[in-house]
C-alpha positions as CSV (number, residue, x, y, z in Angstrom):
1,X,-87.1,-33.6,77.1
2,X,-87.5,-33.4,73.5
3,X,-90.0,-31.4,71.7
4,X,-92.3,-34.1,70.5
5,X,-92.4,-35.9,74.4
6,X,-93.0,-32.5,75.5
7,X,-96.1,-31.8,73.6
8,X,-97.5,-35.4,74.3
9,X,-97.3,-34.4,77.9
10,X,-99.7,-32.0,77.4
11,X,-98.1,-28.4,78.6
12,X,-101.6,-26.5,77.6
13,X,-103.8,-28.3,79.3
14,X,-102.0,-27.5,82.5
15,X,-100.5,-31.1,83.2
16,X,-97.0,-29.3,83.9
17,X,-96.2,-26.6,86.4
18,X,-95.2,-23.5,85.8
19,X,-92.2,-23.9,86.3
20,X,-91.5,-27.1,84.4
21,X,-93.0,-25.2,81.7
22,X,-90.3,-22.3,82.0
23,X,-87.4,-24.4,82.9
24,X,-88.3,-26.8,79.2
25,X,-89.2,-22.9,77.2
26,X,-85.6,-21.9,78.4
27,X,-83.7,-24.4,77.7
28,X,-85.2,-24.8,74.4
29,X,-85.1,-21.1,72.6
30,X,-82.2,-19.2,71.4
31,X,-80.9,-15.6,73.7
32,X,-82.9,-13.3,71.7
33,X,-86.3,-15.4,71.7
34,X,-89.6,-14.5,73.7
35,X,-92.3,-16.4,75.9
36,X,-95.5,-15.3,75.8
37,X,-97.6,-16.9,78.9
38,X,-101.1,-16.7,79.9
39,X,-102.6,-15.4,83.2
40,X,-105.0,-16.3,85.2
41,X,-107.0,-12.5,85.6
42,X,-108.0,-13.0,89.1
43,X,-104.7,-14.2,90.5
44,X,-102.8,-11.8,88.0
45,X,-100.2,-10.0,90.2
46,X,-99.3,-13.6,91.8
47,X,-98.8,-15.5,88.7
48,X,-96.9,-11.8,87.2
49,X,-94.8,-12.1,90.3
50,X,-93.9,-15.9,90.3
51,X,-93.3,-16.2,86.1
52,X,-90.7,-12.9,86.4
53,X,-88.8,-15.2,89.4
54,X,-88.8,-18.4,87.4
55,X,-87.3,-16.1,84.2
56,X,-85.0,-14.8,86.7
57,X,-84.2,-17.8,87.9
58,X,-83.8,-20.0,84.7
59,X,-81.9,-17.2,82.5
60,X,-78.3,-16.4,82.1
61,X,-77.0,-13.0,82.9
């Protein structure tokens, strides 16, 4: 997915999952680039839990 269809799709308003969000951030930024992503404060150690998997997951070693 390009840049321009990706923000059409509307990622901030929620209308991806999490981890369609990661997967498109990851394949999209160079090695020594950052993501910064929100939390939800009352499901904070789930959503802390499940975004450090999908890094996991989705980054090279």
């Amino acid at each position: 997915m390009k840049r321009r269809e990706f923000l059409k799709t509307g990622a901030a308003a929620g209308r991806l999952t999490a981890s369609e969000g990661f997967e498109y951030a990851f394949n999209h930024i160079a090695r020594k680039d950052g993501v910064c992503v929100g939390i939800y404060a009352q499901k904070a150690i789930d959503q802390i839990r499940q975004n450090a998997t999908y890094t996991e997951t989705l980054t090279p070693r």
